[in-house]
C-alpha positions in Angstrom: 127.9 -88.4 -102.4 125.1 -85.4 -102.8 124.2 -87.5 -106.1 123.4 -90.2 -104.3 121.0 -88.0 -101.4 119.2 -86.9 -104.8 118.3 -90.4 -106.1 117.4 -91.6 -102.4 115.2 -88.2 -102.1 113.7 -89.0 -105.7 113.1 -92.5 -104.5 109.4 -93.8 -103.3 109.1 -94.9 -99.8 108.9 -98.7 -99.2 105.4 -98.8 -98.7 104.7 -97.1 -101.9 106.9 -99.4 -104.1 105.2 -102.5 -102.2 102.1 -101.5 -103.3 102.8 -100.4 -106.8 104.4 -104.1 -106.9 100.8 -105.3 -105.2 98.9 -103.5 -108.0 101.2 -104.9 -111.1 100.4 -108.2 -109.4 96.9 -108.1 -109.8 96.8 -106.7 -112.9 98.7 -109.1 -114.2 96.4 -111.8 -112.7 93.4 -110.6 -114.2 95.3 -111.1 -118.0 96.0 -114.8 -117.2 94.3 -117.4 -118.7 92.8 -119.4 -116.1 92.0 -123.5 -117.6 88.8 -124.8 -117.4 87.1 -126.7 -115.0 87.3 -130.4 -117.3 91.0 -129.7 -118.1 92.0 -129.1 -114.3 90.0 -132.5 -113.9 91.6 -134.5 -116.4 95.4 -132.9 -115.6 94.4 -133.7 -111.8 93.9 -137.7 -113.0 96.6 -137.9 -115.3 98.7 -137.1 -112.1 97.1 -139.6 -109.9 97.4 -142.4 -112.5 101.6 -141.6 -113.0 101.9 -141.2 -108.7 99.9 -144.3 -108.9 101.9 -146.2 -111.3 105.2 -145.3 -110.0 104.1 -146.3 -106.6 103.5 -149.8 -107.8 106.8 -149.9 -109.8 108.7 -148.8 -106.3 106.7 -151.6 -104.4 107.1 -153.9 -106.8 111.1 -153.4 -106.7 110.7 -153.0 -102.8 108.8 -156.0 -102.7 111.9 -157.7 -104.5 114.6 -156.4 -103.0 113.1 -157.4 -99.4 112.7 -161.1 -101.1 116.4 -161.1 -102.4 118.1 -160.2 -98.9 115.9 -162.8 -97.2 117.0 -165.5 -99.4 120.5 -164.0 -99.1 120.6 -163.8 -95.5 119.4 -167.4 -95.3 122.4 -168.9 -97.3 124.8 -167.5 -95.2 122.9 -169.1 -91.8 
C-alpha cells in the first residue's frame, strides 16, 4: 500500500503529462513528410473518378433492378 503512495507521489500531474503528450505530438508533426501540392491533386481525382464510377455501376444495377420488379409486378396483374 505505502508503495503504491510513492509511485502516485513520483507521478506527474495530469496537466503535465497532457502536455508532455501535446509537445511529442508536435514534434512528431514537424518530422512528417507532408505530399506535395500535384500529388494531393492527382490522389484527390483518382478518388472522384472511383466514387464516380461506382456511382454509375450502383445506378446502373438500381436502374435494373427497378425495371425487373416493374415487369414482375405487371405479370402477376
Amino acid at each position: 500500500m505505502a508503495n503504491q503512495k510513492n509511485q502516485d507521489a513520483n507521478k506527474p500531474n495530469r496537466l503535465a503529462r497532457m502536455g508532455k503528450r501535446l509537445k511529442e505530438t508536435f514534434s512528431e508533426l514537424k518530422r512528417v513528410t507532408w505530399p506535395t501540392f500535384p500529388k494531393v491533386v492527382k490522389g484527390t481525382c483518382v478518388v472522384l473518378v472511383v466514387v464516380l464510377a461506382f456511382l454509375v455501376v450502383v445506378t446502373g444495377i438500381n436502374y435494373g433492378l427497378n425495371e425487373l420488379l416493374k415487369v414482375i409486378t405487371n405479370i402477376g396483374a
